[in-house]
C-alpha positions in Angstrom: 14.9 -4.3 9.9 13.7 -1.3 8.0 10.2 0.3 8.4 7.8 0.1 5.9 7.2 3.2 4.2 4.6 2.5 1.0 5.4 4.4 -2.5 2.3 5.6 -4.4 2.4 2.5 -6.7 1.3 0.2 -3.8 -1.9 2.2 -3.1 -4.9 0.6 -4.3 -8.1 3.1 -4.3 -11.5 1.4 -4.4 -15.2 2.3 -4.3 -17.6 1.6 -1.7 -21.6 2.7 -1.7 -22.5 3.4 2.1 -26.5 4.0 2.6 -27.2 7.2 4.6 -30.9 5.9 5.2 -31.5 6.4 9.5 -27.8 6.5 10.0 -26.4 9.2 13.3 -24.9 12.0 11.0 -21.9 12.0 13.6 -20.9 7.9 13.5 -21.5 8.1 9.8 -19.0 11.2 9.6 -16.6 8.9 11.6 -17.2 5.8 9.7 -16.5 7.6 6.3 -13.7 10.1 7.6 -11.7 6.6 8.7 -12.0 4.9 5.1 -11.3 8.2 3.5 -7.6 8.6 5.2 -7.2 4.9 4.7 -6.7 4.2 8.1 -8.2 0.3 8.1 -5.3 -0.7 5.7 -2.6 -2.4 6.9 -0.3 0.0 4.5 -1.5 3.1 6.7 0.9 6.0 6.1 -0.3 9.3 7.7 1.6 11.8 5.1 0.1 9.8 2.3 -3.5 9.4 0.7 -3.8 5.6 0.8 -8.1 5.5 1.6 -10.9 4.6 -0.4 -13.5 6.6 -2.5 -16.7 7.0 -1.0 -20.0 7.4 -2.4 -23.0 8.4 0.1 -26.5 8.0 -0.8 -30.4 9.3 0.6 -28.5 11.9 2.4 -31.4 13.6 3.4 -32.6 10.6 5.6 -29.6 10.8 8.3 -30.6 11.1 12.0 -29.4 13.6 14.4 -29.9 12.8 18.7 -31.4 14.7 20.5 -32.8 19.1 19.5 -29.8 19.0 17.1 -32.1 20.2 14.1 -33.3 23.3 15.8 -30.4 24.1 17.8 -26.8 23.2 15.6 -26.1 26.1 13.6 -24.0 26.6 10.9 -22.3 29.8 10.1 -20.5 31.3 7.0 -19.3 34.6 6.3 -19.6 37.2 2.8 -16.3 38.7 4.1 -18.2 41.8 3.8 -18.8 43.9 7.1 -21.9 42.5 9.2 -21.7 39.8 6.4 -22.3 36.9 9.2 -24.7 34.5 7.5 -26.0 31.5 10.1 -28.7 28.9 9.2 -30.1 25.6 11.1 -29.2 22.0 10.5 -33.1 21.7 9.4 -32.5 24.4 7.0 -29.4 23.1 5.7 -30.9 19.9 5.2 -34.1 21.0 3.5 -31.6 23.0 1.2 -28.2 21.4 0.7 -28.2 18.0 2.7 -24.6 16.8 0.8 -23.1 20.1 2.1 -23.9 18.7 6.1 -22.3 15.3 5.2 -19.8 17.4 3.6 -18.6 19.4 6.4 -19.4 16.6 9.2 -16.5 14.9 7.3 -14.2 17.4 6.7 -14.2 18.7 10.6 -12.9 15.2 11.1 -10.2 14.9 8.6 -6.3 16.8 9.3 -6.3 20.3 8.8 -3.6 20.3 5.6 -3.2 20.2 2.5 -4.1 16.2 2.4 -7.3 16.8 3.9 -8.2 19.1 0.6 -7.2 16.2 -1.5 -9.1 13.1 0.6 -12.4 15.0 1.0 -12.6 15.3 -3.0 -12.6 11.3 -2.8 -16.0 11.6 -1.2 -18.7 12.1 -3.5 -22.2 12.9 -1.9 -25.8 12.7 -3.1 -29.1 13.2 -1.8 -31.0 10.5 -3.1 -30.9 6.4 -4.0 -29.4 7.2 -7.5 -25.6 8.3 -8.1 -23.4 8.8 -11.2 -20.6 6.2 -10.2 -22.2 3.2 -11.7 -19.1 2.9 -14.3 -16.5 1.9 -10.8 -18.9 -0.7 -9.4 -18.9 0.3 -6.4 -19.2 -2.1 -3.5 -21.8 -1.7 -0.4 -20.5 -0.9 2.5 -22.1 -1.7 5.4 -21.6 0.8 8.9 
């Protein structure tokens, strides 16, 4: 008996709507990183992109535990010397709050080429409306 190995044809790409709204930015990340790779499909292949678009709502309403919002930094550099730039998860989510979904899901996805090309499948916004109404996208429930 031969293993199953699927061919880009059989891969069937569909669009879910998951509700950020008092969700723990961490099980969300998991929840969303999972779909993304395609891991709940019975057709799982790990070298190809077989997962589902996501579409992520009232991202600033996610829930961290415990002094996460004071204490979690986040850190980027200008590449120029002395160029370390750090900010708080507060301050990331009063400014950017789709890069911190962003970023939670990209720690969680393989560190390759593959990764580059599932994270683009996740499309993040920080309030009830998004631009995706044209691929009826179906709730998701987490």
């Amino acid at each position: 008996m031969n293993t199953y190995s699927p061919v880009p044809a059989d891969l069937k790409h569909e669009w879910f709507v998951v509700d950020a709204t008092d969700m723990v930015l961490g099980r969300l990340a998991t929840a969303i990183s999972h779909r993304l790779r395609g891991k709940h499909k019975p057709g799982f292949a790990p070298h190809m992109d077989g997962g589902d678009f996501i579409v992520v709502v009232n991202a600033t309403k996610i829930k961290v535990t415990g002094d996460k919002l004071n204490k979690k930094m986040y850190y980027k550099h200008t590449l120029y010397p002395g160029g370390l730039k750090s900010r708080t998860l507060k301050e990331m989510l009063e400014k950017n709050p789709e890069l911190v979904i962003i970023q939670a899901v990209r720690g969680m996805l393989p560190k390759n080429r593959l990764a580059r090309q599932i994270i683009k499948k996740l499309k993040v916004f920080p309030g009830p409306e998004h631009t995706h109404a044209a691929q009826k996208p179906q709730a998701l429930v987490l």
